[in-house]
DSSP file (Angstrom, degrees, kcal/mol; ACC not computed):
  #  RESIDUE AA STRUCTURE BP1 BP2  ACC     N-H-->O    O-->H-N    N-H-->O    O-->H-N    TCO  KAPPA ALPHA  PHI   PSI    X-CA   Y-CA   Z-CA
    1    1 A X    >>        0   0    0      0, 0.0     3,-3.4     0, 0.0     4,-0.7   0.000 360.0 360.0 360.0 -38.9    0.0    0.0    0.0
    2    2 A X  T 34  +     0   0    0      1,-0.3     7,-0.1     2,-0.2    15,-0.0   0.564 360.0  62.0  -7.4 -28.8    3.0    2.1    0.6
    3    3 A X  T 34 S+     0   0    0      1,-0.1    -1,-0.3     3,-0.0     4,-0.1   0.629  92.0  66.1-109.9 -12.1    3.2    3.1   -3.2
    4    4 A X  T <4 S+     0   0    0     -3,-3.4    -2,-0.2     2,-0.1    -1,-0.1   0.988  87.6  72.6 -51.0 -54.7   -0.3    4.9   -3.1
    5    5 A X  S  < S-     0   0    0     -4,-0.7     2,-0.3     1,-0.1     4,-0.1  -0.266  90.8-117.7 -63.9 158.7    0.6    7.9   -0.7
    6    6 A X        +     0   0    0      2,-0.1     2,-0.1     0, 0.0    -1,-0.1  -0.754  60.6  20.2 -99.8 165.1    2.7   10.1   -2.3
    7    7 A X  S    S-     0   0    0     -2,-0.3     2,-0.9    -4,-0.1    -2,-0.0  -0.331 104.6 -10.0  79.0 173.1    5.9   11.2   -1.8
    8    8 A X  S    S+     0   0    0     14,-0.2     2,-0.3    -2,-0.1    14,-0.3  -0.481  80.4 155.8 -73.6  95.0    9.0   10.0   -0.1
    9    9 A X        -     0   0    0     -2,-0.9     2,-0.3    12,-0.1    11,-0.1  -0.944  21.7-167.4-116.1 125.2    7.6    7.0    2.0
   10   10 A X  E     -A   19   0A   0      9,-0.7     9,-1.7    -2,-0.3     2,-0.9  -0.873  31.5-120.1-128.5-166.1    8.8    3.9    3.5
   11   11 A X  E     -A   18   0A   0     -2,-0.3     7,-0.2     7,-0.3     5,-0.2  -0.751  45.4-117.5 -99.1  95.3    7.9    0.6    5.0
   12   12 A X  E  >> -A   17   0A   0      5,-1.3     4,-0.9    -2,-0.9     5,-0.6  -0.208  23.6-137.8 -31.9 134.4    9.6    0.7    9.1
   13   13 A X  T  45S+     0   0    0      2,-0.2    -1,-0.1     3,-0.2    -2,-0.0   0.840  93.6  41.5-109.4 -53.4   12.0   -2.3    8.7
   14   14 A X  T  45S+     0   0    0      1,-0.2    -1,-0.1     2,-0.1    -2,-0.1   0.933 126.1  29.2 -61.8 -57.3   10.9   -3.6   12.5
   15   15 A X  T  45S-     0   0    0      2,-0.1    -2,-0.2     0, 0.0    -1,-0.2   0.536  88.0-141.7 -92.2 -20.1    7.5   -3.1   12.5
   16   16 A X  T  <5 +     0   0    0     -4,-0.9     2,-0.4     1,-0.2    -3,-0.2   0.827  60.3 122.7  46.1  47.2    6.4   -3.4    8.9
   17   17 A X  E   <S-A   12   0A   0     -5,-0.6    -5,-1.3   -15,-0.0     2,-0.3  -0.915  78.9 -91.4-114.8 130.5    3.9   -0.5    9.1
   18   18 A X  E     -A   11   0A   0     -2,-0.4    -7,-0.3    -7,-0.2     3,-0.1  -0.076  48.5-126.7 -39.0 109.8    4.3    2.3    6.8
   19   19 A X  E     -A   10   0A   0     -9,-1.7    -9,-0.7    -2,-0.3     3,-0.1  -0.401  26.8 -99.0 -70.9 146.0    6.6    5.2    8.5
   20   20 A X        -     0   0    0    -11,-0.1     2,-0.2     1,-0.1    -1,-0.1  -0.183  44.1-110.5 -64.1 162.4    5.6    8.5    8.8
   21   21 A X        -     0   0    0    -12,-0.1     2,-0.3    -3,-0.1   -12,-0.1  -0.598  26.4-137.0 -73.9 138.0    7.1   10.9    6.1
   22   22 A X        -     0   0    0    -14,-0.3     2,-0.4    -2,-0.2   -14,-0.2  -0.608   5.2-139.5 -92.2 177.0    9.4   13.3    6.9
   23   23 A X        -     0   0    0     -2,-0.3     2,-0.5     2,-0.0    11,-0.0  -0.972   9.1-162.9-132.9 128.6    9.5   16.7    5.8
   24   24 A X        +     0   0    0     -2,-0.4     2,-0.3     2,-0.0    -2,-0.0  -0.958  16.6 165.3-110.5 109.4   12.8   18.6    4.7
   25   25 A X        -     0   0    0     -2,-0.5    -2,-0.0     1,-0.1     3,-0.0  -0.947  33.0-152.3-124.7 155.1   12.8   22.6    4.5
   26   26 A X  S    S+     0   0    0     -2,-0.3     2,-0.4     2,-0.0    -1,-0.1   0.461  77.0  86.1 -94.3   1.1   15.9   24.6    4.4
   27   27 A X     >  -     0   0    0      1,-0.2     4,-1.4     2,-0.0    -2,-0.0  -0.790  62.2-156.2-116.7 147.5   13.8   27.7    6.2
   28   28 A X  T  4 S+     0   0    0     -2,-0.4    -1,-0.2     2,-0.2     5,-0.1   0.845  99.3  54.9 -89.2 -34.4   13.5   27.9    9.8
   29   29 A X  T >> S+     0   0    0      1,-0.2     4,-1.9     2,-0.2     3,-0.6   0.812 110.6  48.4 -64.1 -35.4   10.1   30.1    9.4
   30   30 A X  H 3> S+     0   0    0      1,-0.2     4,-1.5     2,-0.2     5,-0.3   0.877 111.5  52.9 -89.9 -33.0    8.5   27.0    7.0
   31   31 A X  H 3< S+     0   0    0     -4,-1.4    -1,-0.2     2,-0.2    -2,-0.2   0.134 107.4  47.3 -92.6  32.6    9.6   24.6    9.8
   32   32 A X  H <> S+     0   0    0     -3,-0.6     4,-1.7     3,-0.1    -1,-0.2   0.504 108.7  54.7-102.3 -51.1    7.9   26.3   12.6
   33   33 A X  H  X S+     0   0    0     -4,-1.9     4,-2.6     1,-0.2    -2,-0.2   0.757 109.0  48.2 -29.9 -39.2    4.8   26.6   10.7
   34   34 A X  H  X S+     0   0    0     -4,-1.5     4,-0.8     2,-0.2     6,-0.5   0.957 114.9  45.5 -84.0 -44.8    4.7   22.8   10.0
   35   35 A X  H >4>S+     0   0    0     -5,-0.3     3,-3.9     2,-0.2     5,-0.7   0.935 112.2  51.5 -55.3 -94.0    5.3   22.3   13.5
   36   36 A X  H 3<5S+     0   0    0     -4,-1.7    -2,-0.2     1,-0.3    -3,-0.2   0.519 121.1  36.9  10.1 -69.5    2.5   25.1   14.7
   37   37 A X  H 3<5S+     0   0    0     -4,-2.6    -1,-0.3     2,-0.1    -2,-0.2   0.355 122.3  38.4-112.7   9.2    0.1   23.5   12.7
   38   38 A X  T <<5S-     0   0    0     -3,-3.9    -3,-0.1    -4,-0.8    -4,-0.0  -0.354  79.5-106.6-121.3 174.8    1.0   19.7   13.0
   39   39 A X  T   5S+     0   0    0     -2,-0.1    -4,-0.1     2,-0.1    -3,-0.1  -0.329  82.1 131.6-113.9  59.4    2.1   17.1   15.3
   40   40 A X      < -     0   0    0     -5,-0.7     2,-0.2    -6,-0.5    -5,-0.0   0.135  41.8-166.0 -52.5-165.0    4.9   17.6   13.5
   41   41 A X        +     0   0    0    -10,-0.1     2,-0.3     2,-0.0    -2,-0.1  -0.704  10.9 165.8-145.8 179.8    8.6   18.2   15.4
   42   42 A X        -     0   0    0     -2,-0.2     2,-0.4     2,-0.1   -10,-0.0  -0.924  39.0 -81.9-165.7-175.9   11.9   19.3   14.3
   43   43 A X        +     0   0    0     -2,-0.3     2,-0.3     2,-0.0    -2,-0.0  -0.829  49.4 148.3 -99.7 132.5   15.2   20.5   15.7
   44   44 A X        -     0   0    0     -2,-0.4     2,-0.4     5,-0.0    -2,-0.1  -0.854  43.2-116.6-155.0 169.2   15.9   24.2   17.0
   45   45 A X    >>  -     0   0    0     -2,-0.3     4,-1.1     1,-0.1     3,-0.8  -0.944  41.2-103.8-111.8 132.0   18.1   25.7   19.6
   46   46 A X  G >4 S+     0   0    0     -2,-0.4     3,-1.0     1,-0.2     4,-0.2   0.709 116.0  57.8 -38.6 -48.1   16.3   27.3   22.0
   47   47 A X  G >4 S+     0   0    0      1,-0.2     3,-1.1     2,-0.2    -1,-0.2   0.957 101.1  57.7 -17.3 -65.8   17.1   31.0   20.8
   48   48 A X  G <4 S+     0   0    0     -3,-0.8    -1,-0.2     1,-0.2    -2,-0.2   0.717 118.3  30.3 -69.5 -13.1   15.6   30.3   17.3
   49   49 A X  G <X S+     0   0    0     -4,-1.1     4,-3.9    -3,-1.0    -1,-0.2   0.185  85.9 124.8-125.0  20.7   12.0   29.3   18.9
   50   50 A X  H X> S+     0   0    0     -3,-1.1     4,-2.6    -4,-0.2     3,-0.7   0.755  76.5  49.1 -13.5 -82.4   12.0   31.8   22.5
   51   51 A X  H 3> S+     0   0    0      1,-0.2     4,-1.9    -4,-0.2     6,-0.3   0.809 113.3  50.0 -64.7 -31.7    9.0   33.6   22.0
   52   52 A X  H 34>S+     0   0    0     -3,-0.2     6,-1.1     2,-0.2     5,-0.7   0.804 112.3  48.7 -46.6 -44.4    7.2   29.9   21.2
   53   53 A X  H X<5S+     0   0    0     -4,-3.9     3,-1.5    -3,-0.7    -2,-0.2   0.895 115.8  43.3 -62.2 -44.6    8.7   28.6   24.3
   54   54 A X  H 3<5S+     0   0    0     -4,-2.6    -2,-0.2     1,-0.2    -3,-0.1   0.882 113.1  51.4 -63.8 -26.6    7.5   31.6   26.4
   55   55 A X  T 3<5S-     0   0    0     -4,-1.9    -1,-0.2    -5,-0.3    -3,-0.1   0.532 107.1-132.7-107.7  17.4    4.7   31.5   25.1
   56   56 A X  T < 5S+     0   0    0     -3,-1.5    -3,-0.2     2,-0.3    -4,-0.1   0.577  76.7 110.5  56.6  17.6    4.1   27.9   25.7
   57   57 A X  S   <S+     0   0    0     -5,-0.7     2,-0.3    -6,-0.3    -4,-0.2   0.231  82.0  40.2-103.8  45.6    2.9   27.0   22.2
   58   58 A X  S    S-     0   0    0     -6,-1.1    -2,-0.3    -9,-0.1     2,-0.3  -0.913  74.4-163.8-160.6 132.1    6.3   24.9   21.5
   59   59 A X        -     0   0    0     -2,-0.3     2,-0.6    -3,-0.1    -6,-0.0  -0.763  17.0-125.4-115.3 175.1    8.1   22.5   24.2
   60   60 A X        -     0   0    0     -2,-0.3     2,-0.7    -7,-0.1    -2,-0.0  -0.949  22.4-130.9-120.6 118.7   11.1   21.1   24.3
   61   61 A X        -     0   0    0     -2,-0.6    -2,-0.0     1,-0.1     0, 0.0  -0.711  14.6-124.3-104.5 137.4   11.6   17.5   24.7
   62   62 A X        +     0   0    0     -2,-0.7     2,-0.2     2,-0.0    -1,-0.1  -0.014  60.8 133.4 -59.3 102.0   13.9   15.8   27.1
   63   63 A X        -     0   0    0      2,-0.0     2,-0.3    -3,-0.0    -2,-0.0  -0.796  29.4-176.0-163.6 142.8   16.1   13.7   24.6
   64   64 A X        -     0   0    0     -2,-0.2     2,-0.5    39,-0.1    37,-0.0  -0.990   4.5-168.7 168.8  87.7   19.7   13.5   24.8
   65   65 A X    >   -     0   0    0     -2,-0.3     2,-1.4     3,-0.1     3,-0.8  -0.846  18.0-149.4-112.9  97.5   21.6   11.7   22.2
   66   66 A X  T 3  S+     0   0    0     -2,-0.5    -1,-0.1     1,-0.3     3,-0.0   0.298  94.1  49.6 -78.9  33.8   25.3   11.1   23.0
   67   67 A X  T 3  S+     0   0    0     -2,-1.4    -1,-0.3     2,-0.0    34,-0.0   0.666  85.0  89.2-114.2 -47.8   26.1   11.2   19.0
   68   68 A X    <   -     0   0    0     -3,-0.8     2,-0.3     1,-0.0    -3,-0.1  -0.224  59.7-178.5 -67.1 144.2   24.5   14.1   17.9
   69   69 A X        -     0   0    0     -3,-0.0     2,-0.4    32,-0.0    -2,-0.0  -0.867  34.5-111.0-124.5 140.1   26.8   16.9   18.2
   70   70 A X        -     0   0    0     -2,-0.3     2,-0.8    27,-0.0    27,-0.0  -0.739  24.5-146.8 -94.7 143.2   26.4   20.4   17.5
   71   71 A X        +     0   0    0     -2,-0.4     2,-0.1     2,-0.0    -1,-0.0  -0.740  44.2 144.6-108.9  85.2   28.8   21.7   14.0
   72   72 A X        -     0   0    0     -2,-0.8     2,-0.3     2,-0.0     0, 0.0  -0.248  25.3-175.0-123.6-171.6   29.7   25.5   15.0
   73   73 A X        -     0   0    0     -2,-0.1     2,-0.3     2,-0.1    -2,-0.0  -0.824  29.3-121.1 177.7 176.9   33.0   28.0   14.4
   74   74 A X        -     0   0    0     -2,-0.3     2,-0.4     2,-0.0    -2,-0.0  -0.884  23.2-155.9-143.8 128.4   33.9   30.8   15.3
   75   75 A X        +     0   0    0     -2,-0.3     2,-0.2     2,-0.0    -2,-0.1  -0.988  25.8 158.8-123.1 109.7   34.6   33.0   12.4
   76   76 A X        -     0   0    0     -2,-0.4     2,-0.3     6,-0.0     5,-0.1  -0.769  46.2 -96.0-136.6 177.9   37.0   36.0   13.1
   77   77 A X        -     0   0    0      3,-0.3     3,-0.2    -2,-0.2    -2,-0.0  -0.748  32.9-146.2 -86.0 145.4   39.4   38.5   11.0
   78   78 A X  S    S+     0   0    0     -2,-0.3    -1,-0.1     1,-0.2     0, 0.0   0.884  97.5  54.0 -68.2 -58.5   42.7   37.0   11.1
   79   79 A X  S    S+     0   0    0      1,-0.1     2,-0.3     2,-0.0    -1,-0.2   0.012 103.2  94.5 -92.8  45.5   44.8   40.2   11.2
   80   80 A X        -     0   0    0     -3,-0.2    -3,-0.3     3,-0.0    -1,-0.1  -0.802  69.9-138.5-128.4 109.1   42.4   41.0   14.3
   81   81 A X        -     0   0    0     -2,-0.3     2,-0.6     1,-0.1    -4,-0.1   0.039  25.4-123.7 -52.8 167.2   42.8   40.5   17.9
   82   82 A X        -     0   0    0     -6,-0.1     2,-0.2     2,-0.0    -1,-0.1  -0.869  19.3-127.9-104.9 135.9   39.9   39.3   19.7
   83   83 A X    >>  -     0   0    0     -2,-0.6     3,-3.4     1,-0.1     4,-1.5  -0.600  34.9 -98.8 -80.3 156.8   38.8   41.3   22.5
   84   84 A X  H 3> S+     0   0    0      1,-0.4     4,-0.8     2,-0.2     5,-0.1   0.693 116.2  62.3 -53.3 -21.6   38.3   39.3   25.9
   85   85 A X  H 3> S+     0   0    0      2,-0.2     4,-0.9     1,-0.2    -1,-0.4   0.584  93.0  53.3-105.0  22.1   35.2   39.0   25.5
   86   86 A X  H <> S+     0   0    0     -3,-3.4     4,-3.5     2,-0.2    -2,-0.2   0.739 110.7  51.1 -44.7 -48.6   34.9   37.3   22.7
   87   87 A X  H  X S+     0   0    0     -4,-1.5     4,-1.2     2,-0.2    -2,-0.2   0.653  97.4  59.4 -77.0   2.0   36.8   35.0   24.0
   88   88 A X  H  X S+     0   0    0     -4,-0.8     4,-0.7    -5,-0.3    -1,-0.2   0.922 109.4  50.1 -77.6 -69.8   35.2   34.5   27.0
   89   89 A X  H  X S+     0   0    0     -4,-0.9     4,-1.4     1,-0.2    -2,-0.2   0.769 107.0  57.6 -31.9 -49.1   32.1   33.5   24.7
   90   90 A X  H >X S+     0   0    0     -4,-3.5     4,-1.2     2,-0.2     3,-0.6   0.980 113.1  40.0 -27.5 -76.7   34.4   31.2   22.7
   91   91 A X  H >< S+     0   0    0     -4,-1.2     3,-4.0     2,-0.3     2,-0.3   0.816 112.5  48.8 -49.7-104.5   35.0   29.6   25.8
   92   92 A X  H 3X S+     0   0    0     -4,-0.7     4,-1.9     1,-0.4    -1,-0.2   0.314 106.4  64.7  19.5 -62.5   31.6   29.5   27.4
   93   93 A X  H <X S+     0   0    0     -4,-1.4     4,-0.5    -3,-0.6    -1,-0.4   0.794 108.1  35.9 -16.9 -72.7   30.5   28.2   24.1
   94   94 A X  H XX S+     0   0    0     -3,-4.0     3,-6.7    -4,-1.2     4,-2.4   0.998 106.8  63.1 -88.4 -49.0   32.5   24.9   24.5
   95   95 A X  H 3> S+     0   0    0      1,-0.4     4,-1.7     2,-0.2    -1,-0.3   0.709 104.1  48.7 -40.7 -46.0   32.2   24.4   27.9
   96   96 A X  H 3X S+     0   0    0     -4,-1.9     4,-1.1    -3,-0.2    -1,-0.4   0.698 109.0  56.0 -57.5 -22.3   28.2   24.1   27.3
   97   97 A X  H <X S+     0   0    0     -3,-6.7     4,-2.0    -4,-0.5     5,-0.4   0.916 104.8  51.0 -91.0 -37.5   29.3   21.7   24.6
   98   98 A X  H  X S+     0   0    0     -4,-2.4     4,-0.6     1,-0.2     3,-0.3   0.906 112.6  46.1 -11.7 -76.0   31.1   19.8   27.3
   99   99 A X  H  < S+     0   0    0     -4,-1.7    -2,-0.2    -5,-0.3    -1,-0.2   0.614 115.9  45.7 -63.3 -31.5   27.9   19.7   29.6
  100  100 A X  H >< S+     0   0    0     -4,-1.1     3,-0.9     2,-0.2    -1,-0.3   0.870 109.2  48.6-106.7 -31.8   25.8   18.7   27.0
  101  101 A X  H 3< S+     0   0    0     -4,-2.0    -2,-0.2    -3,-0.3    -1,-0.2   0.577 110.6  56.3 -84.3 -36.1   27.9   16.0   25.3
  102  102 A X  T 3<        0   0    0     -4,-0.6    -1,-0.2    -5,-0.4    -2,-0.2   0.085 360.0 360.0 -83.8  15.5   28.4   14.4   29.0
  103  103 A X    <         0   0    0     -3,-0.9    -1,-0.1    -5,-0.1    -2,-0.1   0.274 360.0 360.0 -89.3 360.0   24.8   14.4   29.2
């Protein structure tokens, strides 16, 4: 039955029940909408959905996966010091990645 729906479908390998579809957007604005309007989910950092957290129509759920990793830099002018605080942020910065990675 799998080949009726459309779209990018498959059969769950364990269960042998169709799996739900995902949905890929490159825009953070179309993948809050889908969410909003769905029981969709997705991945965000708490910054990029705030006022949705505050405002309790978005949660965050307790899951903790020791392979995902977050994939960041730090992008500076070369022939520029960094003032201390930046590097205090640098730091800060890994030190959460620490905490979170030891999780």
């Amino acid at each position: 039955m799998s080949n009726l729906f459309p779209g990018k479908n498959h059969l769950d390998k364990q269960s042998g029940y169709l799996a739900p579809p995902s949905i890929t957007t490159g825009d953070q604005a179309a993948a809050r909408a889908i969410v909003a309007k769905s029981n969709a989910f997705s991945v965000a950092t708490p910054i990029q959905i705030e006022p949705w957290l505050r405002s309790g129509e978005f949660n965050i759920l307790d899951f903790h996966e020791p392979r995902m990793k977050i994939d960041y830099g730090f992008i500076y002018r070369q022939d520029c010091m960094l003032v201390p605080a930046a590097k205090a942020f640098m730091r800060h910065v890994r030190e959460i990645e620490t905490e979170v990675t030891h999780l």
